[in-house]
N, CA, C and O atoms as a Maestro MAE file, in Angstrom:
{
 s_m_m2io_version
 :::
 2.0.0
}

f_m_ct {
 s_m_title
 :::
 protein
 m_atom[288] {
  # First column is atom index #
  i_m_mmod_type
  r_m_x_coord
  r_m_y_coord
  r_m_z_coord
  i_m_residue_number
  s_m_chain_name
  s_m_pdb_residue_name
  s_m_pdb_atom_name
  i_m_atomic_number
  :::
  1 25 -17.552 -6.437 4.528 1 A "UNK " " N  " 7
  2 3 -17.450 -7.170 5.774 1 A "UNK " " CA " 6
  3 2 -18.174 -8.499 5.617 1 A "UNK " " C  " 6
  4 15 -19.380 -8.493 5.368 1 A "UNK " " O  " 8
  5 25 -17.361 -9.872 5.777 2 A "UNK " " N  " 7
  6 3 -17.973 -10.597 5.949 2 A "UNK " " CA " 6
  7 2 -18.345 -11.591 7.290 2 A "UNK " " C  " 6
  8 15 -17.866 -11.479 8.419 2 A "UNK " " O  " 8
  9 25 -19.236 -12.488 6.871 3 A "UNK " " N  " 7
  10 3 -19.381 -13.220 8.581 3 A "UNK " " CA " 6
  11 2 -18.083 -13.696 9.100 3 A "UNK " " C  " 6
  12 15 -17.056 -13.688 8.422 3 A "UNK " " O  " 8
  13 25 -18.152 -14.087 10.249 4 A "UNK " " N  " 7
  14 3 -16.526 -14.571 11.257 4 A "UNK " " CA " 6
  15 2 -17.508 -16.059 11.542 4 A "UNK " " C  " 6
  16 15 -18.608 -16.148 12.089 4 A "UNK " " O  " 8
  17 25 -16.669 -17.101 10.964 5 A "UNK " " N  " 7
  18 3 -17.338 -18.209 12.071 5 A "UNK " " CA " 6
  19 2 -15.863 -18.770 12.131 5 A "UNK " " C  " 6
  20 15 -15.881 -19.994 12.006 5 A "UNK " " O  " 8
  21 25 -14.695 -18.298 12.271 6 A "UNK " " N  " 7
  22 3 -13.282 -19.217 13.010 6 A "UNK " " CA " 6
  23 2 -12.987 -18.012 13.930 6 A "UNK " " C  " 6
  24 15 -13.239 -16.840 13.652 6 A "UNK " " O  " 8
  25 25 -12.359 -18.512 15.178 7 A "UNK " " N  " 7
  26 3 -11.524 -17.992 16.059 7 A "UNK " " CA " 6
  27 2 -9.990 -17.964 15.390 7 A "UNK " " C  " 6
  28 15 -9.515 -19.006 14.938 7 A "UNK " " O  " 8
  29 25 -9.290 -16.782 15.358 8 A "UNK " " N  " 7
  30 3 -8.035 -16.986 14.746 8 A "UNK " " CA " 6
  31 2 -7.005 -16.439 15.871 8 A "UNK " " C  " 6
  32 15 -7.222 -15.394 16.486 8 A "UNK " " O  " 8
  33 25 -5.840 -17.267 16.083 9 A "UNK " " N  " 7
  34 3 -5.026 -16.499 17.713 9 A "UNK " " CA " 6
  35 2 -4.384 -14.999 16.307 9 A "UNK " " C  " 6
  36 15 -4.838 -13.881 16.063 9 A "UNK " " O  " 8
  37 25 -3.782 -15.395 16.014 10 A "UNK " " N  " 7
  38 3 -2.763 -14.532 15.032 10 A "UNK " " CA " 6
  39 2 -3.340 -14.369 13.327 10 A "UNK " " C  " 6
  40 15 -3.766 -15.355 12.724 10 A "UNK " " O  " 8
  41 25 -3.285 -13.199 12.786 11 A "UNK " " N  " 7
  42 3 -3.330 -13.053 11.494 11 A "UNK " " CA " 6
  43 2 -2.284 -13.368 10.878 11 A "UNK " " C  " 6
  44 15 -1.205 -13.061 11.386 11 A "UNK " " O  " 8
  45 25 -2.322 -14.052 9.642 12 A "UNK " " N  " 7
  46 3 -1.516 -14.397 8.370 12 A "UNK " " CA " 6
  47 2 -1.193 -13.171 7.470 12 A "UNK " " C  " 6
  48 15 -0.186 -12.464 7.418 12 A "UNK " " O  " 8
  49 25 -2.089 -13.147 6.941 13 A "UNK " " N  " 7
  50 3 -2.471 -12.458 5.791 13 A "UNK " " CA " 6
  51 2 -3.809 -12.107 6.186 13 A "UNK " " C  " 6
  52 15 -4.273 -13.113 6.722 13 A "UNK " " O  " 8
  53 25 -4.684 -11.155 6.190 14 A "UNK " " N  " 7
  54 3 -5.939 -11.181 6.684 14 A "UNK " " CA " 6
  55 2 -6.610 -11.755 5.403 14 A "UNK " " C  " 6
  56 15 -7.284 -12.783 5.456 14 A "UNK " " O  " 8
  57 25 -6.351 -10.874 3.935 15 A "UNK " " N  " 7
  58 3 -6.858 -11.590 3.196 15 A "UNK " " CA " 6
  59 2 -6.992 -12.715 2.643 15 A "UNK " " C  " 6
  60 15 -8.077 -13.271 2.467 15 A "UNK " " O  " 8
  61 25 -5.997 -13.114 2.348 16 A "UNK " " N  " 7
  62 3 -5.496 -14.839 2.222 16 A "UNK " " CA " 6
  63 2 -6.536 -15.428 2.798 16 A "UNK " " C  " 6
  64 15 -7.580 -15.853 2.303 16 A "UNK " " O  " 8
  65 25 -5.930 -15.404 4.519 17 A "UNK " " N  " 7
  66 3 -6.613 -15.774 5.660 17 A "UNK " " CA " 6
  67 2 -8.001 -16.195 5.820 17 A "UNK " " C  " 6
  68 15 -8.337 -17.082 6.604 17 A "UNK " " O  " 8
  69 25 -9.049 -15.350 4.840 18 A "UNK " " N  " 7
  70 3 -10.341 -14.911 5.071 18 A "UNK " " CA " 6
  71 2 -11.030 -15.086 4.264 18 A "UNK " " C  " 6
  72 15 -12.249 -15.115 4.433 18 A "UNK " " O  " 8
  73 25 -10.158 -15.339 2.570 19 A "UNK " " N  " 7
  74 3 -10.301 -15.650 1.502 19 A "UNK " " CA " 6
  75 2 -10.276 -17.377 1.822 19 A "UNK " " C  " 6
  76 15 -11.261 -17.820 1.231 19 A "UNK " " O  " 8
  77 25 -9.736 -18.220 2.338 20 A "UNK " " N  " 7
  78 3 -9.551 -19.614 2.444 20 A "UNK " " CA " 6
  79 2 -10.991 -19.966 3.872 20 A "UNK " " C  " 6
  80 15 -12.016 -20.630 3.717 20 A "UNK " " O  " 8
  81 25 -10.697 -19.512 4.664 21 A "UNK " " N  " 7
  82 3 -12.085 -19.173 5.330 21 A "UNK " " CA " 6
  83 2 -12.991 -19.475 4.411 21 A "UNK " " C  " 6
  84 15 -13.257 -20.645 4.135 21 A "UNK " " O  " 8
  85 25 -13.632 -18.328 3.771 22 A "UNK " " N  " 7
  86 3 -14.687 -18.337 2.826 22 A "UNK " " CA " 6
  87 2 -14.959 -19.749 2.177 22 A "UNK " " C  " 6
  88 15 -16.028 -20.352 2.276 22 A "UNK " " O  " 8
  89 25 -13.936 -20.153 1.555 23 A "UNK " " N  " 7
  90 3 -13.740 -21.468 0.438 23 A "UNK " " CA " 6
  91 2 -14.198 -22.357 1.894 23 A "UNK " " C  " 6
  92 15 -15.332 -22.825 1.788 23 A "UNK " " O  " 8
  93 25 -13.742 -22.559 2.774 24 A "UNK " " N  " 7
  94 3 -13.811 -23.609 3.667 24 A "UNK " " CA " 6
  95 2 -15.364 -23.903 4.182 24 A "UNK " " C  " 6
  96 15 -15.877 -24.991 4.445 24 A "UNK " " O  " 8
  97 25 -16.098 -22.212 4.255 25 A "UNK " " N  " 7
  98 3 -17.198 -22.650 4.401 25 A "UNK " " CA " 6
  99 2 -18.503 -22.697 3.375 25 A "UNK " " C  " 6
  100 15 -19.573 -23.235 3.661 25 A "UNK " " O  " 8
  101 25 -18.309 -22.266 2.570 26 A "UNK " " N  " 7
  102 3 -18.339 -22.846 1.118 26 A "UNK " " CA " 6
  103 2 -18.820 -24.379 1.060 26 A "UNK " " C  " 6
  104 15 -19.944 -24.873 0.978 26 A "UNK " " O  " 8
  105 25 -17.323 -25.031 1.145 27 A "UNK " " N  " 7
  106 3 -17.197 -26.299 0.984 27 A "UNK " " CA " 6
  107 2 -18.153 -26.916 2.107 27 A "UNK " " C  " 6
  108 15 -18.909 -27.829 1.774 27 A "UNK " " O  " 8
  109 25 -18.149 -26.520 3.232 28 A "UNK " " N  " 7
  110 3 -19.259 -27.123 3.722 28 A "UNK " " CA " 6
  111 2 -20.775 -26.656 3.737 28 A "UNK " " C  " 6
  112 15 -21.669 -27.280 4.310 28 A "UNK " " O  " 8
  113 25 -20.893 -25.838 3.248 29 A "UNK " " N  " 7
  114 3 -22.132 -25.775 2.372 29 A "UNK " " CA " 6
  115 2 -22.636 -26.745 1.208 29 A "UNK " " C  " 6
  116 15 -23.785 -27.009 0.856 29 A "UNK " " O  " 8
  117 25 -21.501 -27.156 0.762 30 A "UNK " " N  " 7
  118 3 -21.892 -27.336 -0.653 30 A "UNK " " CA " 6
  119 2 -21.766 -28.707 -0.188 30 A "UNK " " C  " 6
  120 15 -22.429 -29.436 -0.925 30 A "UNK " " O  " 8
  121 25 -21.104 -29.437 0.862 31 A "UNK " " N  " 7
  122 3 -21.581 -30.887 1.293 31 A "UNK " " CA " 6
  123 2 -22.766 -31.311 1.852 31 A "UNK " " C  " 6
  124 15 -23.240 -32.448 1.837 31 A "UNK " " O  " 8
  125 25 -23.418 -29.823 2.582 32 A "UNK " " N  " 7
  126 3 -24.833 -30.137 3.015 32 A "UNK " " CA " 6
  127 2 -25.793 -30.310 1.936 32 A "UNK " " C  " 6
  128 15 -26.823 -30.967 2.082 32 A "UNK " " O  " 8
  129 25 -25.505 -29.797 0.982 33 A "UNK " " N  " 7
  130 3 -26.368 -29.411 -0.565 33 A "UNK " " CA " 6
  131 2 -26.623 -30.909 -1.275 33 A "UNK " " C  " 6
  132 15 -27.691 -31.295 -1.751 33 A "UNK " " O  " 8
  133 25 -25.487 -31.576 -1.226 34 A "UNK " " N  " 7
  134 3 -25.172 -32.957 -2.029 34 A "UNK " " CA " 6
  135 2 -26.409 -33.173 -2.161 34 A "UNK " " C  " 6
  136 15 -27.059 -32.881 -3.165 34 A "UNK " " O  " 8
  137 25 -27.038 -33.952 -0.690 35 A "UNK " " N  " 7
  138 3 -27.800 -35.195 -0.650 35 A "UNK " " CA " 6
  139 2 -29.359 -34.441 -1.294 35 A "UNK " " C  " 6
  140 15 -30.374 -35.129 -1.395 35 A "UNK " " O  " 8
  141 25 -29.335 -32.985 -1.681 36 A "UNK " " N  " 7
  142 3 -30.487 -32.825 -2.517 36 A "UNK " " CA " 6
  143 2 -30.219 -33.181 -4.449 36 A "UNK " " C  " 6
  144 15 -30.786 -33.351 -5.528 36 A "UNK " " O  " 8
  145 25 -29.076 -33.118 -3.834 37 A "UNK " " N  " 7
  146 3 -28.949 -33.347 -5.591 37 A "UNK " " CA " 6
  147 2 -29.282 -35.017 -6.279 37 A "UNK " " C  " 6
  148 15 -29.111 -36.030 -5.601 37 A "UNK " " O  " 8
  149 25 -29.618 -35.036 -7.259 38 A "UNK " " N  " 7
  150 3 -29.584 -36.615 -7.813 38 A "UNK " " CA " 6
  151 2 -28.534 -37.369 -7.817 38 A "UNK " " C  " 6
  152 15 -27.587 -37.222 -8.589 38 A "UNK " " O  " 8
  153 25 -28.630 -38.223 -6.960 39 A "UNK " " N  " 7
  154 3 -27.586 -39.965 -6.641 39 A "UNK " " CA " 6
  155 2 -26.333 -39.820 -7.773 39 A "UNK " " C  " 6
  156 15 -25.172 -39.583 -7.437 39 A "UNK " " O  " 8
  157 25 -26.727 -39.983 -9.021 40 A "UNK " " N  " 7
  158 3 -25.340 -39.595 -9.726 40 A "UNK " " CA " 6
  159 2 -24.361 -38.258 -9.267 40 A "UNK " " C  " 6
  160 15 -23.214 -38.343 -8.830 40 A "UNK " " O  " 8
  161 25 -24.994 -37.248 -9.448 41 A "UNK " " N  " 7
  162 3 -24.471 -35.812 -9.097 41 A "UNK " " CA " 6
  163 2 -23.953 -35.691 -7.767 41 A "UNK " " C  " 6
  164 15 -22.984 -34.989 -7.476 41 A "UNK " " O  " 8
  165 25 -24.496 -36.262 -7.108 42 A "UNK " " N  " 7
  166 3 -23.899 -36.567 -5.848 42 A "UNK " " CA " 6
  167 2 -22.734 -37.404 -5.804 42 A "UNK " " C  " 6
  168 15 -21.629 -37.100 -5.356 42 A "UNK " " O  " 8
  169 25 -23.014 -38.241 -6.198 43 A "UNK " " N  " 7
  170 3 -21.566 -39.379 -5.686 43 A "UNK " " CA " 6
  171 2 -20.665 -38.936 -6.732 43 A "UNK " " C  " 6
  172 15 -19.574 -39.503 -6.779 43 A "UNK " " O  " 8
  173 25 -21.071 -37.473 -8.095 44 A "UNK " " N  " 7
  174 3 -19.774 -37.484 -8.759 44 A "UNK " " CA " 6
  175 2 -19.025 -36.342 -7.715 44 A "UNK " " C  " 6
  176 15 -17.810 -36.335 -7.517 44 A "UNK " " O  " 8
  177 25 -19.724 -35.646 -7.262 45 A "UNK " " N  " 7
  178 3 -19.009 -34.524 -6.626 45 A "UNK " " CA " 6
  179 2 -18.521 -34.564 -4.982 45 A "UNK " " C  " 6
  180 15 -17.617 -33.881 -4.501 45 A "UNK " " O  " 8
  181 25 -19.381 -35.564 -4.256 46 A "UNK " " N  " 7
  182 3 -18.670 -35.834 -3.167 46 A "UNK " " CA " 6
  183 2 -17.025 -35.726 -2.483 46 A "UNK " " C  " 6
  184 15 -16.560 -35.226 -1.459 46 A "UNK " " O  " 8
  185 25 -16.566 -36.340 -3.432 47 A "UNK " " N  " 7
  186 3 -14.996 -36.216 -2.954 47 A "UNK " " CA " 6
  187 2 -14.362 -35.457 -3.251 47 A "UNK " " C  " 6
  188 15 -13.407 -34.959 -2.655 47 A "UNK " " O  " 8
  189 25 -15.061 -35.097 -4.853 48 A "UNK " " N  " 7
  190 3 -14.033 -33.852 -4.985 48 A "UNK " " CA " 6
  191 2 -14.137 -32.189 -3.848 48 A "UNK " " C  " 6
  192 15 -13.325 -31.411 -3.346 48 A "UNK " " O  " 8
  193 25 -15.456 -32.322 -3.894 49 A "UNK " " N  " 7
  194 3 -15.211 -31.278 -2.382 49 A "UNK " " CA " 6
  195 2 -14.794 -31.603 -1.244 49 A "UNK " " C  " 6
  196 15 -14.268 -30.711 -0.577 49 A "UNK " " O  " 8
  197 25 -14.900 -33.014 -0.653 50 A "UNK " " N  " 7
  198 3 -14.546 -33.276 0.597 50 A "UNK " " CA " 6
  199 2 -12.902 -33.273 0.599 50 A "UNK " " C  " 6
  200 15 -12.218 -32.998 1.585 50 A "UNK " " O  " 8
  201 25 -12.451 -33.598 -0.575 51 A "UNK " " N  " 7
  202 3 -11.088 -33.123 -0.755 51 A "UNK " " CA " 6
  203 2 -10.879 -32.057 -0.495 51 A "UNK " " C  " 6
  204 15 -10.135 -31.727 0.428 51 A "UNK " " O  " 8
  205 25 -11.592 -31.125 -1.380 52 A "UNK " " N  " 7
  206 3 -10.994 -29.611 -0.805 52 A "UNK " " CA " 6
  207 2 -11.538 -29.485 0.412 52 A "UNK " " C  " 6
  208 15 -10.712 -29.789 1.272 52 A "UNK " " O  " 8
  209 25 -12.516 -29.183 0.828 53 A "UNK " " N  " 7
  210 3 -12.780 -28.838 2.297 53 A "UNK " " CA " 6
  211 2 -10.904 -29.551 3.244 53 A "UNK " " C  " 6
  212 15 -10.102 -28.951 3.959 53 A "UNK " " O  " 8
  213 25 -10.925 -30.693 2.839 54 A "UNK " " N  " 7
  214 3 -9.810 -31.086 3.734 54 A "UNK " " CA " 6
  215 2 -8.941 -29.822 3.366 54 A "UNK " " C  " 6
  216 15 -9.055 -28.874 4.143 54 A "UNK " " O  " 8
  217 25 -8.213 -29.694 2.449 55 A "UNK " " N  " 7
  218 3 -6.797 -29.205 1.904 55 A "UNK " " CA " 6
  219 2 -7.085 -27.868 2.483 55 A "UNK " " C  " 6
  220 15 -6.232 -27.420 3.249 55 A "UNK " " O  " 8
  221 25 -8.398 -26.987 2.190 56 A "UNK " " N  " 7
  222 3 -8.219 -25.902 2.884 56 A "UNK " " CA " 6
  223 2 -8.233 -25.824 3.951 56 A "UNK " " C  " 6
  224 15 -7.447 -25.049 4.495 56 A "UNK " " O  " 8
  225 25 -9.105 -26.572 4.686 57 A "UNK " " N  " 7
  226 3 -8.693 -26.659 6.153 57 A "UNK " " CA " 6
  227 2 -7.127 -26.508 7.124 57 A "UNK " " C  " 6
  228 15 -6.705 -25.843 8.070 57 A "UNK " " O  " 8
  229 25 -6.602 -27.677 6.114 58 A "UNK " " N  " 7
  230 3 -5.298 -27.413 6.760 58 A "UNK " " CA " 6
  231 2 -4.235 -26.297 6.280 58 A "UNK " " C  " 6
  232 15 -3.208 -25.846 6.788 58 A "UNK " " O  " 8
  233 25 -4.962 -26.041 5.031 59 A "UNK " " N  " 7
  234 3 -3.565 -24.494 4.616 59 A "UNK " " CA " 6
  235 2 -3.951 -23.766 5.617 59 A "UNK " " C  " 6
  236 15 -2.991 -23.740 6.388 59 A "UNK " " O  " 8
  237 25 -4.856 -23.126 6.072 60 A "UNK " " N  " 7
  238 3 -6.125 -22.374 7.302 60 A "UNK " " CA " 6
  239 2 -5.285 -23.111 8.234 60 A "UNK " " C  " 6
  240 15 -4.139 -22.704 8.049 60 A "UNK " " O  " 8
  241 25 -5.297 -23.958 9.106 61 A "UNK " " N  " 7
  242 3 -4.656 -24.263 9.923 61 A "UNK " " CA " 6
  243 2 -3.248 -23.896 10.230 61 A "UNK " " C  " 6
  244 15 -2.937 -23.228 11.217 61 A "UNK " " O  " 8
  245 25 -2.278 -24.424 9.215 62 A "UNK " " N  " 7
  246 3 -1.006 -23.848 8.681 62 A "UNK " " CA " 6
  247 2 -0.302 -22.574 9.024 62 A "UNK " " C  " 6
  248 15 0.785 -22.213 9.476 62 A "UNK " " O  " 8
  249 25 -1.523 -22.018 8.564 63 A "UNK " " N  " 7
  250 3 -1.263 -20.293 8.013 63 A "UNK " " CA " 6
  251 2 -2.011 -19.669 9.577 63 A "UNK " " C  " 6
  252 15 -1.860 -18.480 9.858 63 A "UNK " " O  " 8
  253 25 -2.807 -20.606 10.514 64 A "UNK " " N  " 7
  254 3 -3.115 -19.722 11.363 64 A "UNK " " CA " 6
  255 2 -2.945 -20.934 12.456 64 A "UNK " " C  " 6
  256 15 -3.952 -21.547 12.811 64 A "UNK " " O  " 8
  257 25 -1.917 -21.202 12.875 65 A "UNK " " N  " 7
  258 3 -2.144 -22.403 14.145 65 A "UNK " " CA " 6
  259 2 -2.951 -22.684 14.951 65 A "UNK " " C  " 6
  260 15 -3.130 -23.821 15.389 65 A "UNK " " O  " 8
  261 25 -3.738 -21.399 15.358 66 A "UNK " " N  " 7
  262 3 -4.621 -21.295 16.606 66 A "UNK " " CA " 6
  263 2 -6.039 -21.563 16.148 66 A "UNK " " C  " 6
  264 15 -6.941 -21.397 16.969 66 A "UNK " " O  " 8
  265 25 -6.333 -21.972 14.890 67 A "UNK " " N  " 7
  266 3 -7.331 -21.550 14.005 67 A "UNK " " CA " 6
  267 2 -8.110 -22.805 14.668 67 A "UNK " " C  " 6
  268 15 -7.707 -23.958 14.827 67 A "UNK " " O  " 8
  269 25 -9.632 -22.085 15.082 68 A "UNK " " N  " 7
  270 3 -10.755 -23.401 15.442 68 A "UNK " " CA " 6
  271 2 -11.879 -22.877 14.766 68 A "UNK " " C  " 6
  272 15 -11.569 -21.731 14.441 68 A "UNK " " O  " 8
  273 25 -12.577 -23.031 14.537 69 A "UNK " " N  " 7
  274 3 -13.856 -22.963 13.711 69 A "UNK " " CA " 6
  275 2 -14.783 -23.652 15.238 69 A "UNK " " C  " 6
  276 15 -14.743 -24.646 15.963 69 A "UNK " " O  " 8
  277 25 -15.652 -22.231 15.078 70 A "UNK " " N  " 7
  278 3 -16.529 -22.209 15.961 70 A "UNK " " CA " 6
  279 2 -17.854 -22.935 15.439 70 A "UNK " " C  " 6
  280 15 -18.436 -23.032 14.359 70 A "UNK " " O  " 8
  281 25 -18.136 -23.636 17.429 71 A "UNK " " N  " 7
  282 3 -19.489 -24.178 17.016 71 A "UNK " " CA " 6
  283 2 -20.965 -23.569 16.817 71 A "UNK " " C  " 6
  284 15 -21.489 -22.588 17.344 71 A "UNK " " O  " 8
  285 25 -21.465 -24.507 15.856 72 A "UNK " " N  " 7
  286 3 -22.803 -23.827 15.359 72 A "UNK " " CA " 6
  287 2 -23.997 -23.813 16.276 72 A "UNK " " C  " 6
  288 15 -25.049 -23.289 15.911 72 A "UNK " " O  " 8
  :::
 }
 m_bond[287] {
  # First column is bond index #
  i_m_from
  i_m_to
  i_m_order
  :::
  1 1 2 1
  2 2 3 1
  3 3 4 2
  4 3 5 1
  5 5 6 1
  6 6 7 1
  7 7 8 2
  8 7 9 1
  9 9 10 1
  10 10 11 1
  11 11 12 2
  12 11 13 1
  13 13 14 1
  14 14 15 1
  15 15 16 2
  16 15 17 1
  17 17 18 1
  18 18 19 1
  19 19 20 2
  20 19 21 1
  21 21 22 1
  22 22 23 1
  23 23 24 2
  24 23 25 1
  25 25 26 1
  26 26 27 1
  27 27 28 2
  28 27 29 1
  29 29 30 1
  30 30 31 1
  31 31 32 2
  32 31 33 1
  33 33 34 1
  34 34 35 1
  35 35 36 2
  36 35 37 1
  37 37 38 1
  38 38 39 1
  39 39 40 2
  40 39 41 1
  41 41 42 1
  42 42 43 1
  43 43 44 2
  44 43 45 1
  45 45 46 1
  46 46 47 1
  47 47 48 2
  48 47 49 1
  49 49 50 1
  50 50 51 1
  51 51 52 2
  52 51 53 1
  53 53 54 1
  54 54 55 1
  55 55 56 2
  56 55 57 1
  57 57 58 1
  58 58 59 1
  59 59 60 2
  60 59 61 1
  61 61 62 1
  62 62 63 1
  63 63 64 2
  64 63 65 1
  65 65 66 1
  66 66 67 1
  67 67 68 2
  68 67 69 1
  69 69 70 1
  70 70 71 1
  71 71 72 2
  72 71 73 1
  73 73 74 1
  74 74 75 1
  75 75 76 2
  76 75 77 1
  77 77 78 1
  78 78 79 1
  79 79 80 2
  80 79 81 1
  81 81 82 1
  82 82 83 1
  83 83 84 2
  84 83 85 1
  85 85 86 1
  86 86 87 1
  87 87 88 2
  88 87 89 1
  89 89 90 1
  90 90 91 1
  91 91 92 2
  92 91 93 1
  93 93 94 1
  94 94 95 1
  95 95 96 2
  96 95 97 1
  97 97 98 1
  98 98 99 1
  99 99 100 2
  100 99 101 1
  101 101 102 1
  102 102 103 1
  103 103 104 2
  104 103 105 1
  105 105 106 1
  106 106 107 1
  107 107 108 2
  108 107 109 1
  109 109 110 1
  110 110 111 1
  111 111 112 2
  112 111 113 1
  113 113 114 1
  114 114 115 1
  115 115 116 2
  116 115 117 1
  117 117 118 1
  118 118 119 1
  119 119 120 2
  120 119 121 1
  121 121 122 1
  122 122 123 1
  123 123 124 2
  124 123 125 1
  125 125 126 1
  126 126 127 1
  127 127 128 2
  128 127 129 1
  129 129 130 1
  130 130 131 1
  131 131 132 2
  132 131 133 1
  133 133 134 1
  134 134 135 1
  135 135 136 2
  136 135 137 1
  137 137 138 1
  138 138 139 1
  139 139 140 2
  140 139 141 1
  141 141 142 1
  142 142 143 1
  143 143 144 2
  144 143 145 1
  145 145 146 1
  146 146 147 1
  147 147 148 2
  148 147 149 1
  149 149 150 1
  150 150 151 1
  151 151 152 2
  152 151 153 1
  153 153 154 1
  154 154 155 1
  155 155 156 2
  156 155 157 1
  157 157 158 1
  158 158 159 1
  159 159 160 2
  160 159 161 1
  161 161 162 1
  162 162 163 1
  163 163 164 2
  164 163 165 1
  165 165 166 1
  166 166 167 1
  167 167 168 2
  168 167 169 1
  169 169 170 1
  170 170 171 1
  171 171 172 2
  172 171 173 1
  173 173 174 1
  174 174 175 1
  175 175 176 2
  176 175 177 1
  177 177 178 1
  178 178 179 1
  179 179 180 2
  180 179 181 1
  181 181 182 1
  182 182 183 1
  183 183 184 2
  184 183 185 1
  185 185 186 1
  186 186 187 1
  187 187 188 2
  188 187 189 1
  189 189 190 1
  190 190 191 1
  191 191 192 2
  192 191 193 1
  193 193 194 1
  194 194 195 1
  195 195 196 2
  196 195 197 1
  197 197 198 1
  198 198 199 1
  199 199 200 2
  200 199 201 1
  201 201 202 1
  202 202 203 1
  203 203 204 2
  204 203 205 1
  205 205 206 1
  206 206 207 1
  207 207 208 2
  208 207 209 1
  209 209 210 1
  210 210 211 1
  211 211 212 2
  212 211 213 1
  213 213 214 1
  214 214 215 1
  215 215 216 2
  216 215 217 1
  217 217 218 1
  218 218 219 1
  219 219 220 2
  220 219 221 1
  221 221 222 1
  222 222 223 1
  223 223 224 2
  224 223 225 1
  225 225 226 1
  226 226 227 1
  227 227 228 2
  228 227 229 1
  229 229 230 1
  230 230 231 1
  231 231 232 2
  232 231 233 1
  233 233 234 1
  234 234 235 1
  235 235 236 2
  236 235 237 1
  237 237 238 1
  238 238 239 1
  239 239 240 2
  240 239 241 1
  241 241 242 1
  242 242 243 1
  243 243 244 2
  244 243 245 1
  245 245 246 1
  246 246 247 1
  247 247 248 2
  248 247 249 1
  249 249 250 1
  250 250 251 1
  251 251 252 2
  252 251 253 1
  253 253 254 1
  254 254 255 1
  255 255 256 2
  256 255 257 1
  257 257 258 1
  258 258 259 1
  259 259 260 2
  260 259 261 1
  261 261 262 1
  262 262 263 1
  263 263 264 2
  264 263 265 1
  265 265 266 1
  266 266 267 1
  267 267 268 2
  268 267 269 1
  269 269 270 1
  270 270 271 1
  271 271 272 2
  272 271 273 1
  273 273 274 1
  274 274 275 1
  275 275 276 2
  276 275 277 1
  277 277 278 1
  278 278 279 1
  279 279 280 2
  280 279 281 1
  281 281 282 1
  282 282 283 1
  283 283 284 2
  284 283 285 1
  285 285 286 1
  286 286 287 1
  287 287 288 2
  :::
 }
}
C-alpha cells in the first residue's frame, strides 16, 4: 500500500495509474532536492526532470481526466 496524494474520478489501470503517480511524485521530489546539490549538478539535471515531471503529468491526466493532485 502506498500513499494517495491525487484524487482520481475513474481508474485506468490501477497499476499503470499508480505506477505514473509514483514517478510524478518522485519527480517532484527530486526538484525540491536540486537546489542542495552543486550549481553544475543542478543546472545539468533540472530539465531533464522538469521534463518528465511534465510528460507524466499529462499521461496521468490522459489516462485519468479527473486527475487533481491534492494540496499539501
Amino acid at each position: 500500500m502506498g500513499i494517495s496524494v491525487f484524487a482520481v474520478d475513474r481508474a485506468y489501470d490501477d497499476q499503470t495509474l499508480q505506477a505514473l503517480i509514483k514517478m510524478e511524485v518522485a519527480c517532484r521530489i527530486g526538484l525540491e532536492s536540486l537546489p542542495q546539490l552543486p550549481k553544475e549538478s543542478e543546472d545539468a539535471l533540472r530539465e531533464p526532470i522538469e521534463t518528465l515531471c511534465r510528460t507524466t503529468q499529462r499521461v496521468v491526466e490522459r489516462l485519468s481526466p479527473g486527475y487533481k493532485r491534492r494540496p499539501v
